[in-house]
FIVO-535115 format. One record per residue: residue in three letters; x negated, y negated, z of N, C-alpha, C, CB in turn. Coordinates in steps of 0.2 Angstrom, whole numbers, padded with zeros to 4 digits, always signed. Glycine has a CB too. Example, Ala and Ser with C-alpha at 12.3 -4.5 7.8 and 13.67 -1.06 7.14 Angstrom:
2
ALA-0066+0028+0039-0062+0022+0039-0066+0016+0039-0057+0022+0045
SER-0064+0011+0035-0068+0005+0036-0064+0000+0039-0070+0003+0029
This chain:
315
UNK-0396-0432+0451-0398-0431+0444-0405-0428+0443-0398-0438+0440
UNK-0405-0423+0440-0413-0416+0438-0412-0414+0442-0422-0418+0437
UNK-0407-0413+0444-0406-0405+0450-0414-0399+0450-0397-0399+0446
UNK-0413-0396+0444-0418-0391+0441-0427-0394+0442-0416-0390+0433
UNK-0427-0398+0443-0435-0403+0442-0438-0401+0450-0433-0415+0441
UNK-0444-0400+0449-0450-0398+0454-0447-0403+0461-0460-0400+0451
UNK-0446-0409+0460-0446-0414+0467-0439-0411+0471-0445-0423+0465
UNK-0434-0407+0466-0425-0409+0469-0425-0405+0474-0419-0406+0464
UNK-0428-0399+0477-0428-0395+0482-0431-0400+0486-0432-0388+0482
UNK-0435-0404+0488-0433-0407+0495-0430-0414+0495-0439-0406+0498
UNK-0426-0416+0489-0419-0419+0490-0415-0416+0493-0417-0422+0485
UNK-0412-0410+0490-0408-0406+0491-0409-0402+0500-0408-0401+0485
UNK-0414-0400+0504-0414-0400+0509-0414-0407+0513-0419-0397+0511
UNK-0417-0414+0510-0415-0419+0515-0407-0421+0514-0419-0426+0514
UNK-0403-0417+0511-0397-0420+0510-0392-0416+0514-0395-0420+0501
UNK-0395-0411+0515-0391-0407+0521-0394-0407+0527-0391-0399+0520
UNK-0401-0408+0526-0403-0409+0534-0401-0418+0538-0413-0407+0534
UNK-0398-0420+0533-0397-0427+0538-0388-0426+0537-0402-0436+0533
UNK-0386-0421+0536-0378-0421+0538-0374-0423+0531-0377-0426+0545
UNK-0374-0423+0524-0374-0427+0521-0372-0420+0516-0381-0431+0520
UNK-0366-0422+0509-0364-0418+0507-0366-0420+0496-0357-0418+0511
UNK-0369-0413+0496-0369-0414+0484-0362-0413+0484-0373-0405+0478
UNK-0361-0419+0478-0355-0419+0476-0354-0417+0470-0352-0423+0477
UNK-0359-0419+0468-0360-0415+0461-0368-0418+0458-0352-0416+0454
UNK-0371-0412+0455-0378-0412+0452-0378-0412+0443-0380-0405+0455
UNK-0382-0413+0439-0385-0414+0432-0391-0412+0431-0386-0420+0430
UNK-0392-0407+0425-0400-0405+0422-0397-0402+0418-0407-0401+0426
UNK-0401-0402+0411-0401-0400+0406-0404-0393+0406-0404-0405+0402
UNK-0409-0391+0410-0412-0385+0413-0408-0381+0416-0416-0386+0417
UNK-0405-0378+0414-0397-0373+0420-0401-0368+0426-0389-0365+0413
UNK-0408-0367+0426-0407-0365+0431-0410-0368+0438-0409-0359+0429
UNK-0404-0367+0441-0401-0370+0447-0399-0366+0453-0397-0373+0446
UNK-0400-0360+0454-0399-0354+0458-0401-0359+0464-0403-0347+0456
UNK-0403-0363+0466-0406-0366+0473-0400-0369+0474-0415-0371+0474
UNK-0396-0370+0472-0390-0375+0473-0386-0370+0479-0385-0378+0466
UNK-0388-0364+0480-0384-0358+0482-0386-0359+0490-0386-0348+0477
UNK-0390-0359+0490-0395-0362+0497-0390-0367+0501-0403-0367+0495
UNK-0389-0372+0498-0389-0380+0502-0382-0382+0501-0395-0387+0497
UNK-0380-0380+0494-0371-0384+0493-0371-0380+0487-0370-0396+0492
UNK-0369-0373+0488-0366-0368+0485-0359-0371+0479-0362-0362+0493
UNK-0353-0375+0485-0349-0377+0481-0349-0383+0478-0344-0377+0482
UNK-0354-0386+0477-0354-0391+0475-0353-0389+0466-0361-0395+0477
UNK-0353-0395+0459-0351-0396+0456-0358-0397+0453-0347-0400+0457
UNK-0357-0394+0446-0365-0394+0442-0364-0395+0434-0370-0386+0443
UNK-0367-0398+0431-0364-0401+0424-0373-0401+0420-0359-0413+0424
UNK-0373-0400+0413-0379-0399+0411-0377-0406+0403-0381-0391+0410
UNK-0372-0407+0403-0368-0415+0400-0367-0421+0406-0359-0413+0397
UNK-0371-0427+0402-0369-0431+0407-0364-0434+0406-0374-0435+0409
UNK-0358-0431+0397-0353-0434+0397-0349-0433+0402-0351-0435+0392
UNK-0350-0425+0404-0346-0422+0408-0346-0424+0417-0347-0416+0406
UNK-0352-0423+0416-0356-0426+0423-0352-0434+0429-0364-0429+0420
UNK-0350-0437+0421-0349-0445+0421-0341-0445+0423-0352-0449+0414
UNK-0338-0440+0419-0332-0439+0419-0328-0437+0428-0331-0431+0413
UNK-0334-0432+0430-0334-0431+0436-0332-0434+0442-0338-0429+0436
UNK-0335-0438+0440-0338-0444+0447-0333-0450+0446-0349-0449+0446
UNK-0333-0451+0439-0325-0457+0437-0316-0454+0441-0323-0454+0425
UNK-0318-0447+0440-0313-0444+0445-0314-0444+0452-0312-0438+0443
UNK-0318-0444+0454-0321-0444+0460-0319-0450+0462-0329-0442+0460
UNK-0321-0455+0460-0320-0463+0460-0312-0465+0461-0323-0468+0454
UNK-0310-0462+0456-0303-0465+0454-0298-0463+0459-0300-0462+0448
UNK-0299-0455+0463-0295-0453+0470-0298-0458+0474-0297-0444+0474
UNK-0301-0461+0476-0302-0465+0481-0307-0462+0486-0297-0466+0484
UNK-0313-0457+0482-0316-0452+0486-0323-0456+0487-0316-0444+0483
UNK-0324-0460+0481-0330-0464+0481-0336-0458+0479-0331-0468+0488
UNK-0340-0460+0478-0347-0460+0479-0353-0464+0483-0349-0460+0473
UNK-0358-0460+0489-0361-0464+0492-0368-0466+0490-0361-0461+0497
UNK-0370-0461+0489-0375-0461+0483-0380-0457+0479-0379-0464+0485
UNK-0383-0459+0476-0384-0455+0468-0392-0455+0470-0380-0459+0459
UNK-0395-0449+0468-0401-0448+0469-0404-0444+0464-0402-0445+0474
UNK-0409-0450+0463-0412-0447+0454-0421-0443+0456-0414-0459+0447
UNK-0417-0439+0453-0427-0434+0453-0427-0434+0445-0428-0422+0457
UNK-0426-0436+0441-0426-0437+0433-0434-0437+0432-0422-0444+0431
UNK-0437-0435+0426-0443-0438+0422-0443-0446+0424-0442-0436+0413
UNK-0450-0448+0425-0450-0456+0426-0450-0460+0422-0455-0459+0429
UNK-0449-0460+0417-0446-0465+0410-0440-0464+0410-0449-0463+0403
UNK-0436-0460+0415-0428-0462+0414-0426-0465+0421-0422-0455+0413
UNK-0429-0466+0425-0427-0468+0432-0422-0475+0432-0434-0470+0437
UNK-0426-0479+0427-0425-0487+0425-0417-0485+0423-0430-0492+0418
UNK-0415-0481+0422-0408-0482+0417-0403-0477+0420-0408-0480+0409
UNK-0407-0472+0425-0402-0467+0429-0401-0472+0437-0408-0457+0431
UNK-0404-0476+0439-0404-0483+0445-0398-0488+0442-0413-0488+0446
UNK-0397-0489+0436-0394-0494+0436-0387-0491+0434-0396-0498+0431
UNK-0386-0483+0432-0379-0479+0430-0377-0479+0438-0380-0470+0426
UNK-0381-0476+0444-0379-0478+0451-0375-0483+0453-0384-0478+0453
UNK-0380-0489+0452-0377-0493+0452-0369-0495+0451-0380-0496+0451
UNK-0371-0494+0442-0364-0496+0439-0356-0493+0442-0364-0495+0431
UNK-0360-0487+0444-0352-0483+0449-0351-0485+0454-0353-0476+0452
UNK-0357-0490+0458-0353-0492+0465-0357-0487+0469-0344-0492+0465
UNK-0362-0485+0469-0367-0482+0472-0372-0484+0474-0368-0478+0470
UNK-0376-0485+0482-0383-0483+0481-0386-0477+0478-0385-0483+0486
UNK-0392-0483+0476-0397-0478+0473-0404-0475+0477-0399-0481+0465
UNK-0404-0468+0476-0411-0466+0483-0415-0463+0474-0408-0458+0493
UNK-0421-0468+0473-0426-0464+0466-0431-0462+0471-0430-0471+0459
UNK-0434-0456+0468-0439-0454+0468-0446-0459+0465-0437-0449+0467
UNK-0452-0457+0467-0456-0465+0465-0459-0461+0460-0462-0470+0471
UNK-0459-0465+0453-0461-0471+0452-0454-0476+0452-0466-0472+0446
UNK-0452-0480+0456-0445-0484+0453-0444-0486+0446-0445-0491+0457
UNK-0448-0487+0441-0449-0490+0435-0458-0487+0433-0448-0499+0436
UNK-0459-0485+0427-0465-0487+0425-0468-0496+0423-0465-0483+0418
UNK-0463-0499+0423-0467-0505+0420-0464-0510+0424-0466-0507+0412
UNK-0468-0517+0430-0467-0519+0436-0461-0524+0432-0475-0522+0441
UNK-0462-0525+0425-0456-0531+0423-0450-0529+0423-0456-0533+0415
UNK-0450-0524+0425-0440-0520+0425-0439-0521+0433-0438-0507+0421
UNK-0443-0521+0437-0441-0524+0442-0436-0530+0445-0445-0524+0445
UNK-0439-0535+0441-0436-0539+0443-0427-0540+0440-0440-0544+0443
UNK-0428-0534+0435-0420-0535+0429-0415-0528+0436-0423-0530+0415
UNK-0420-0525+0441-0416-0521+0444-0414-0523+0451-0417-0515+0444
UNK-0418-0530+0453-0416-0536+0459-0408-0538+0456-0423-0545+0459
UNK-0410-0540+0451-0402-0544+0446-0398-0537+0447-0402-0547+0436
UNK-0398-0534+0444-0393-0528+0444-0390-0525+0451-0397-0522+0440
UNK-0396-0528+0458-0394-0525+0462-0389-0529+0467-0399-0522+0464
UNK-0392-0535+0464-0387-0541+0467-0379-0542+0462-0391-0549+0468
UNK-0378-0540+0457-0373-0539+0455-0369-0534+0456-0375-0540+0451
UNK-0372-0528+0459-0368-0523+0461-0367-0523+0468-0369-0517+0459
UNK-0370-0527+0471-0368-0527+0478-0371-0519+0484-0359-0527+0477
UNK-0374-0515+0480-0377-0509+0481-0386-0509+0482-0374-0505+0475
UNK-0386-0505+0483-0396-0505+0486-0398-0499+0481-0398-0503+0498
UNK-0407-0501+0481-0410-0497+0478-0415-0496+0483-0411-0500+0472
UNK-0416-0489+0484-0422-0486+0487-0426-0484+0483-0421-0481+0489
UNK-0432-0481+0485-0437-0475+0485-0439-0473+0488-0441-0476+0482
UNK-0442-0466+0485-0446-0464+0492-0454-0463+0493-0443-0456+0495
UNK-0455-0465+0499-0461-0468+0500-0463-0464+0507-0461-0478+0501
UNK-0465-0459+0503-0466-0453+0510-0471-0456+0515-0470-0445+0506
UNK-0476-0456+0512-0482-0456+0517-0484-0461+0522-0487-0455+0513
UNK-0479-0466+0521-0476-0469+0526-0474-0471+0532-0475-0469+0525
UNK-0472-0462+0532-0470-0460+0538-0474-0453+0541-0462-0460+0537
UNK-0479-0451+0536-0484-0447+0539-0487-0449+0544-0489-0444+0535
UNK-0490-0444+0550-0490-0448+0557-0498-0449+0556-0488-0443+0564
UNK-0501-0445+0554-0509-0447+0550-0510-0454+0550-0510-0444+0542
UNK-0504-0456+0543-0505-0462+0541-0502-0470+0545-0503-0461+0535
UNK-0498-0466+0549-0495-0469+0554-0500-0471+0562-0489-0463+0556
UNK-0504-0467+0563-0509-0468+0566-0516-0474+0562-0512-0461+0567
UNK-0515-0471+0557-0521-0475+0553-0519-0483+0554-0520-0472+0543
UNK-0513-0485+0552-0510-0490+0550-0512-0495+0557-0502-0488+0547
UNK-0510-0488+0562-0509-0495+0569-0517-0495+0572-0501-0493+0577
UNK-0525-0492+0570-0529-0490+0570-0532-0497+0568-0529-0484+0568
UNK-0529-0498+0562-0533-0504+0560-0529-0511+0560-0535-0503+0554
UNK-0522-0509+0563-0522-0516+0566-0521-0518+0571-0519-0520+0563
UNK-0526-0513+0576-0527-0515+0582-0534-0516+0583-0524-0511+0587
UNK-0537-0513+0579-0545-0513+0583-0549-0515+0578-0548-0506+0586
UNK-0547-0517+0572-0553-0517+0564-0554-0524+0566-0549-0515+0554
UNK-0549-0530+0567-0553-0537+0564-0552-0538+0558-0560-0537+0564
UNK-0557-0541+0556-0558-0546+0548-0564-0539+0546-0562-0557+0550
UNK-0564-0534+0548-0568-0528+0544-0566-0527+0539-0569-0523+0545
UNK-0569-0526+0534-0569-0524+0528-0571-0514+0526-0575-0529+0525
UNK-0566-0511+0526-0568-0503+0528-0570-0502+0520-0560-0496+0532
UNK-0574-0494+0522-0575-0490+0516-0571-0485+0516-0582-0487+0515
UNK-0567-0481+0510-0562-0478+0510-0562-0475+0504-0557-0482+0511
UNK-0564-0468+0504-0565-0463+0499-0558-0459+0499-0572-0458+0501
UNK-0555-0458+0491-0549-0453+0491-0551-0448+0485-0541-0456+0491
UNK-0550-0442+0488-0551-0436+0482-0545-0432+0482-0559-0431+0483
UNK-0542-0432+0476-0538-0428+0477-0533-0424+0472-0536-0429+0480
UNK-0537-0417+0471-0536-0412+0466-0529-0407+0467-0542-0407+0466
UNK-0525-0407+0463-0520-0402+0464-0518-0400+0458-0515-0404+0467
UNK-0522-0392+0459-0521-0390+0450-0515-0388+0445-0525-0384+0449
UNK-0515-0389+0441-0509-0390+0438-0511-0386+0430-0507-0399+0438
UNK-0507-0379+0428-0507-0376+0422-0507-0378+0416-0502-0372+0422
UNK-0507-0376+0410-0506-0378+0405-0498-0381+0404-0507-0372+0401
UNK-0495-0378+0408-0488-0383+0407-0487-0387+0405-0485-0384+0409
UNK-0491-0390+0412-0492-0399+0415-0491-0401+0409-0500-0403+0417
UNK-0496-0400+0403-0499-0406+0397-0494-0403+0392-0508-0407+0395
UNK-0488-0396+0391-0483-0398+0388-0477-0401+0388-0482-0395+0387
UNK-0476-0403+0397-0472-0405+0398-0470-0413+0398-0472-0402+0403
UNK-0467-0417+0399-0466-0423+0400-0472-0428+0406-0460-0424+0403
UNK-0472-0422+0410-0478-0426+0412-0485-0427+0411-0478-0427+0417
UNK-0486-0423+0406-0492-0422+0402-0494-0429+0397-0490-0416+0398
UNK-0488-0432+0394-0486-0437+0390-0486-0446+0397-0478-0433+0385
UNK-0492-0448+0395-0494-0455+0398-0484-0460+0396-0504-0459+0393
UNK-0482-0460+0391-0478-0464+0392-0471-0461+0393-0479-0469+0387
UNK-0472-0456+0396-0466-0454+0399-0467-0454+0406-0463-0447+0396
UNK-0474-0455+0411-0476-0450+0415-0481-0456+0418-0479-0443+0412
UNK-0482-0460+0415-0487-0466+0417-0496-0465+0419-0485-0468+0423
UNK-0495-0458+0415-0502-0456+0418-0503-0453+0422-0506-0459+0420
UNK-0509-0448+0425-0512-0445+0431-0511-0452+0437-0522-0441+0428
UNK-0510-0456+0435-0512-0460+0443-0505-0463+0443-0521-0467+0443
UNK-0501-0460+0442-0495-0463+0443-0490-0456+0445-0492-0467+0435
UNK-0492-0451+0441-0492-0444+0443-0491-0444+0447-0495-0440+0442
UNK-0498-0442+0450-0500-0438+0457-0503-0440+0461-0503-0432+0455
UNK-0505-0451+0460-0508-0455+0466-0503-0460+0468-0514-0459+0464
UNK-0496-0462+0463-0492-0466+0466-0493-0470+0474-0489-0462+0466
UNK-0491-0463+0476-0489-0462+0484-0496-0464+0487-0486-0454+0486
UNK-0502-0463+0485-0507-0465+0490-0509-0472+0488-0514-0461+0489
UNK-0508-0474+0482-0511-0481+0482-0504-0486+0486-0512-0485+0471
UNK-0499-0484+0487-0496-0487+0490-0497-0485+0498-0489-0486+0487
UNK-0500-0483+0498-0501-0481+0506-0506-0487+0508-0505-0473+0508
UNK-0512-0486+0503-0518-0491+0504-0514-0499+0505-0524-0491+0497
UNK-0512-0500+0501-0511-0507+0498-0506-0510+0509-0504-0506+0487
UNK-0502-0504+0509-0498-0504+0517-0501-0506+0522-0496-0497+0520
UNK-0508-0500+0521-0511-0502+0528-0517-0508+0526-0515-0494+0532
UNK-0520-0509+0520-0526-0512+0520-0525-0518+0519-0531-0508+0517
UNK-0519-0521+0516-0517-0528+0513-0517-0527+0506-0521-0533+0514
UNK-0516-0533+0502-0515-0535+0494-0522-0533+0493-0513-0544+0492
UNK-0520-0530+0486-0523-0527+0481-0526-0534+0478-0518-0523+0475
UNK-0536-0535+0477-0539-0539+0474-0544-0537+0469-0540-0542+0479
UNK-0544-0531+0468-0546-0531+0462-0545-0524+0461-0553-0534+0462
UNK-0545-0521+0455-0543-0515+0451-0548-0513+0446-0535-0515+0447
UNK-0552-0507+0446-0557-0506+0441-0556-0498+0439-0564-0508+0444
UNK-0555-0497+0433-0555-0490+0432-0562-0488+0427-0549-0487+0427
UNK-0566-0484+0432-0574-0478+0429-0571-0475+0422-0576-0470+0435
UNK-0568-0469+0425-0563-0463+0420-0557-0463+0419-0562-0456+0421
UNK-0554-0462+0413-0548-0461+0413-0548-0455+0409-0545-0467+0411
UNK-0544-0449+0409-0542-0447+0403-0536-0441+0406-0550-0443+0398
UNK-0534-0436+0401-0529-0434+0401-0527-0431+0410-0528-0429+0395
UNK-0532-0427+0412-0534-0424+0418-0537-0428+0424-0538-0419+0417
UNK-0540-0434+0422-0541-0436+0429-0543-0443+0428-0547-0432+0433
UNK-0542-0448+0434-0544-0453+0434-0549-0456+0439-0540-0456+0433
UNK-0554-0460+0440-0557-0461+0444-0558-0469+0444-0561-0458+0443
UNK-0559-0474+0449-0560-0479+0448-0560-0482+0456-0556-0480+0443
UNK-0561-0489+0457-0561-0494+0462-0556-0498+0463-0566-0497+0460
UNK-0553-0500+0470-0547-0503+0471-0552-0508+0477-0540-0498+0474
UNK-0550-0513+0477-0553-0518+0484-0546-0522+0483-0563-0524+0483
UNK-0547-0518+0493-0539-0524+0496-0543-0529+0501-0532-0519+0502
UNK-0536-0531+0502-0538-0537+0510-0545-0534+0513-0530-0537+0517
UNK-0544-0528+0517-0546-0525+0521-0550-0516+0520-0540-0525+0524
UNK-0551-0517+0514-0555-0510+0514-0557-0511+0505-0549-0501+0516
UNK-0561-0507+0504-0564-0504+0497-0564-0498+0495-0570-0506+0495
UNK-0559-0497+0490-0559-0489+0489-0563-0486+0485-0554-0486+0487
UNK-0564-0482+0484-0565-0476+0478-0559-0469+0476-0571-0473+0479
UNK-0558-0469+0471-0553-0466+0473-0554-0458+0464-0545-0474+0473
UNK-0554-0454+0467-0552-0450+0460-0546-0446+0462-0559-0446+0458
UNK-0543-0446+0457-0536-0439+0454-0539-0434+0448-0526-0443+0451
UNK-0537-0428+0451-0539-0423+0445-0533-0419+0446-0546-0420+0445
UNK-0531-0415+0439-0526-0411+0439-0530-0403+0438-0520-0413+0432
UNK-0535-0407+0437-0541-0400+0434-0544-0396+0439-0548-0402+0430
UNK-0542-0390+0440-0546-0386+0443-0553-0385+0446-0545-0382+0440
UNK-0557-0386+0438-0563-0385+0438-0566-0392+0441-0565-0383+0432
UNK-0563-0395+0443-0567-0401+0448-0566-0402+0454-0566-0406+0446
UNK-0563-0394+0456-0564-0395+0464-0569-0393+0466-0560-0392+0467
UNK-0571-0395+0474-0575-0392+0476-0578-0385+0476-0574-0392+0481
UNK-0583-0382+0476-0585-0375+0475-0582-0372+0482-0594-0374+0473
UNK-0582-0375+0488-0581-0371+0492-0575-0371+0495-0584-0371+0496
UNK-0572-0376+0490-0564-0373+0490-0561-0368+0485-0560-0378+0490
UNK-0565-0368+0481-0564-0362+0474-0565-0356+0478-0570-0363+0467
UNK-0570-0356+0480-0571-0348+0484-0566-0345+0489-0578-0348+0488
UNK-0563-0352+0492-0557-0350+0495-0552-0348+0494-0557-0352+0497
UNK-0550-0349+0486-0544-0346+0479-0540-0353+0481-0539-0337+0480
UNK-0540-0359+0484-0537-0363+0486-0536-0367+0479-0540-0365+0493
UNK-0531-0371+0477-0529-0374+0471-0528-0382+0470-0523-0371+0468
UNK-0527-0383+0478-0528-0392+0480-0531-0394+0485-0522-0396+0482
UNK-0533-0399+0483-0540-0403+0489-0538-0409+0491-0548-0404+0485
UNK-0538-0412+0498-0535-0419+0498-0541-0421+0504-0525-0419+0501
UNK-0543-0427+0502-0545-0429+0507-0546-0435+0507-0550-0427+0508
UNK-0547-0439+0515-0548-0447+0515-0553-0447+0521-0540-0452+0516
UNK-0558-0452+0518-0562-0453+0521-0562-0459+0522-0566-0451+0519
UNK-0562-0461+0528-0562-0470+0533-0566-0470+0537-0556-0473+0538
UNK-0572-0476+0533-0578-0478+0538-0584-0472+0538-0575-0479+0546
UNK-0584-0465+0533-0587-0458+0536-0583-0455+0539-0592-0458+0541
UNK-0576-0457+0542-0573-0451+0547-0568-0449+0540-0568-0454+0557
UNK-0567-0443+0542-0563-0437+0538-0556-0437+0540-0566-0431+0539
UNK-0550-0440+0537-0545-0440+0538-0541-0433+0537-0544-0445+0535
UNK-0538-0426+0541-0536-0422+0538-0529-0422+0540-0539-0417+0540
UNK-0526-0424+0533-0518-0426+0530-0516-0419+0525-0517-0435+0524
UNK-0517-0413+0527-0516-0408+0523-0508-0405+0524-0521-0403+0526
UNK-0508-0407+0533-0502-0404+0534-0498-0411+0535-0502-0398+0542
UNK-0490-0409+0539-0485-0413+0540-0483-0415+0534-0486-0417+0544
UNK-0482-0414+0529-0478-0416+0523-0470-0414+0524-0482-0413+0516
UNK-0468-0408+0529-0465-0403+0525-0457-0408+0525-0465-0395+0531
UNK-0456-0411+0532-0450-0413+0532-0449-0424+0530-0448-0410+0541
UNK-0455-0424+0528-0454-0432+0524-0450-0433+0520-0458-0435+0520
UNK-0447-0431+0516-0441-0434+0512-0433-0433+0517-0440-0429+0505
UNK-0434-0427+0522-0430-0428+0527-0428-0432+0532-0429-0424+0530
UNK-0434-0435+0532-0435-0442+0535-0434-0448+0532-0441-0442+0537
UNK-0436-0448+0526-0433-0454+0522-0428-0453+0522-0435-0456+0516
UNK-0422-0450+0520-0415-0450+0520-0411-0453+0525-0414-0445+0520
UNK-0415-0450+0533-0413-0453+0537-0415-0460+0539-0413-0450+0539
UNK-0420-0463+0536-0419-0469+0535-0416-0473+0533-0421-0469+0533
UNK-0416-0470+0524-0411-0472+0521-0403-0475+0524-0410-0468+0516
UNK-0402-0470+0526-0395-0469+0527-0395-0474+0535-0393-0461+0528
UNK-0398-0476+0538-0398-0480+0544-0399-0488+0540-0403-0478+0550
UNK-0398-0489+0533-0400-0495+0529-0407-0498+0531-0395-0501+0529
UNK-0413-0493+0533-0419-0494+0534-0426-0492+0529-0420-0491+0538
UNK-0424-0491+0521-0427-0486+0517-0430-0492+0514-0421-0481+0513
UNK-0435-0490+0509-0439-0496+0509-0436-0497+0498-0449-0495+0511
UNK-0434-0503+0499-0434-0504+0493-0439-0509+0487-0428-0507+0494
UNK-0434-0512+0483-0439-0514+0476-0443-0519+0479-0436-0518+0469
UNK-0442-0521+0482-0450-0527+0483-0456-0522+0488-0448-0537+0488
UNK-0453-0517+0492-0459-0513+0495-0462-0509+0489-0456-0507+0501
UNK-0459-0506+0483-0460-0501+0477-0466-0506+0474-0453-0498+0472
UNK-0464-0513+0473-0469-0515+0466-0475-0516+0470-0467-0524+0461
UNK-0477-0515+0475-0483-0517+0475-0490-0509+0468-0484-0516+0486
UNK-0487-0504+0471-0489-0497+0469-0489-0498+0464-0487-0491+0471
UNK-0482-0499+0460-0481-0500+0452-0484-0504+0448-0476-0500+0450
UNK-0486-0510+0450-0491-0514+0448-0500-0512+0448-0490-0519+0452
UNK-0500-0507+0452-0506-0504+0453-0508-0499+0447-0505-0500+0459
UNK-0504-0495+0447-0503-0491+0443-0502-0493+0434-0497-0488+0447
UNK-0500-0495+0434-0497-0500+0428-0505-0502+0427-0490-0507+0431
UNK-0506-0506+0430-0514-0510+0427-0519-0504+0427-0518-0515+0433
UNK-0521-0499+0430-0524-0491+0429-0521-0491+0423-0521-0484+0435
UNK-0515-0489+0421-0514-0486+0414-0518-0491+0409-0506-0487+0413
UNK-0517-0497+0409-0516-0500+0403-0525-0504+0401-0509-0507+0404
UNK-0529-0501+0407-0536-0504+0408-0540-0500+0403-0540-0504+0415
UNK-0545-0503+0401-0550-0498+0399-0555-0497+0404-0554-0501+0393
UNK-0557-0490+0406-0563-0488+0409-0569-0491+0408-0565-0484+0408
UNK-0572-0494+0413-0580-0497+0411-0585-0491+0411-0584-0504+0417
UNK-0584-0483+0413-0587-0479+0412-0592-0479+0420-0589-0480+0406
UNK-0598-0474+0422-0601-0473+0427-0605-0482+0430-0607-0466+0426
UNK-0601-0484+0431-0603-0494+0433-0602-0492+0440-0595-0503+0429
UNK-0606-0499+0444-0604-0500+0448-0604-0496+0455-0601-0501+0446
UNK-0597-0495+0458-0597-0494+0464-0590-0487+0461-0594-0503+0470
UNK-0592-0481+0461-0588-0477+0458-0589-0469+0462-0589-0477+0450
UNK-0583-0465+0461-0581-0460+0465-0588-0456+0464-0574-0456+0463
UNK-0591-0451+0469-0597-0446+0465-0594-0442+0461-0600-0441+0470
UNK-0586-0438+0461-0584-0433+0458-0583-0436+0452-0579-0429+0460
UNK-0584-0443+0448-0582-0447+0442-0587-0445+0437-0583-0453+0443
UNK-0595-0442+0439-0600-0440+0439-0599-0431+0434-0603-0441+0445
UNK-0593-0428+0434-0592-0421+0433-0590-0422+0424-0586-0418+0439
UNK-0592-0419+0421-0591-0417+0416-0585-0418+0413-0593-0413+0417
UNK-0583-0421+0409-0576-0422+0404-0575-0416+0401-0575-0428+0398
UNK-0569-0412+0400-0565-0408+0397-0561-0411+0390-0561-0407+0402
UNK-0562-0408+0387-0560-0409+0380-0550-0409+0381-0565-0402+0373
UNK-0546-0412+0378-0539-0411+0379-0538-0402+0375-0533-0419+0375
UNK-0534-0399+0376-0533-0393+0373-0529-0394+0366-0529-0389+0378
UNK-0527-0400+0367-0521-0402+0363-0525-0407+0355-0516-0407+0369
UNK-0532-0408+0357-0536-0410+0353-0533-0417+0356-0536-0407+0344
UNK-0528-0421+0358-0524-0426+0359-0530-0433+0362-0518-0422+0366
């Protein structure tokens, strides 16, 4: 489900590259020409009465469905996970599982009543970066307490803020956007989240302070261009990622390419991480949304310091 959506191209290669067949795809966007790539004959519907009609048939021959993989806008995940289900499918969501951590526990019930599992994917997990990081510090850190700087810009057009994810309650915000996946990384390697503080917040970026078990961050996301480094601007470069542990410079630029081909195969070996691994992040995230900023306080990012942009949208 959102065949057409920015994330579906690398569902659609983890779905072939782990040996694994589309049986049929949904979006309201028809164009889908990338379906010609991966599973040519597969089955494509821009109705999900028809869509639904599909898979009823599909069910009724005795052909089953294994599972249903939602790249949807993140304010429909909660209800495209539980249509999965209701077929008698695993569900594999892309993250955020839910915007709001209270629907989790109504898709624990839902998932023990279908007898079926709920994923997500939780890429970075399995990056080897962070895979090093993780057994780094719990072999040799102790009862330290680390310092832990994340910046990270990936610029994003005017579209962004026509699109759905432009809109905070469809989209959860910039830090549900486009940090998800790191605050769940931290929370992995560094322990429980003990305190959450947001500096900035606004349409383009957010900045603020996370203190786990085991480290203190700072953390800023920006969708905005103009707050990237200058010397990566000169470079015409348009994303900037970085982490910094202890002063050392974490470079996690590369090895993204084949992570979702790896969660799949995860998945599929019933190894994939589900709803109680997901709420840690969406609790995170969730409290980021719903805080007010205390403004330049405290213990806050240097790039928090940069100048606010007016929305375009007057918004």
């Amino acid at each position: 489900m959102g065949v057409a959506g920015y994330i579906a191209p690398r569902h659609l290669k983890a779905i072939k590259n782990s040996g694994n067949n589309l049986i049929a795809s949904i979006d309201p966007f028809d164009s889908v020409g990338l379906l010609d790539s991966y599973f040519p004959d597969s089955s494509y519907f821009t109705q999900f009465e028809l869509f639904d009609r599909h898979l009823s048939k599909q069910i009724s021959s005795g052909r089953g469905v294994d599972y249903l993989s939602v790249c949807t806008p993140d304010y429909l995940h909660d209800a495209h996970i539980r249509y999965g289900l209701k077929i008698g499918a695993d569900v594999i969501t892309e993250k955020p599982m839910v915007l709001n951590p209270k629907n989790l526990d109504q898709l624990l019930a839902a998932e023990a009543d279908s007898g079926h599992k709920i994923y997500t994917i939780l890429q970075l997990r399995y990056h080897e970066k962070m895979l090093a990081l993780k057994k780094e510090m719990e072999n040799g850190s102790g009862n330290k307490i680390h310092d832990v700087e994340l910046t990270y810009i990936t610029s994003r057009g005017s579209w962004f803020l026509t699109s759905w994810k432009g809109d905070p309650r469809k989209s959860g915000g910039i830090a549900t956007n486009i940090g998800i996946h790191f605050y769940d990384m931290f929370q992995w390697i560094f322990g429980d989240i003990k305190r959450n503080v947001v500096h900035i917040k606004c349409y383009d970026r957010v900045a603020g302070y996370l203190e786990f078990e085991r480290a203190r961050v700072r953390y800023f996301l920006s969708i905005n261009s103009d707050t990237l480094p200058e010397n990566i601007k000169q470079k015409g470069q348009r994303i900037y990622r970085s982490i910094n542990v202890d002063g050392n410079e974490i470079d996690f630029t590369d090895g993204f390419a084949d992570l979702h081909t790896e969660s799949y195969m995860h998945i599929i070996k019933g190894e994939g991480f589900g709803v109680k691994e997901a709420r840690p992040s969406i609790e995170i995230v969730h409290d980021i949304q719903n805080s007010e900023p205390i403004g330049l306080k405290g213990d806050y990012h240097p790039f928090a310091k940069l100048p606010l942009s007016t929305h375009p949208f007057g918004w």
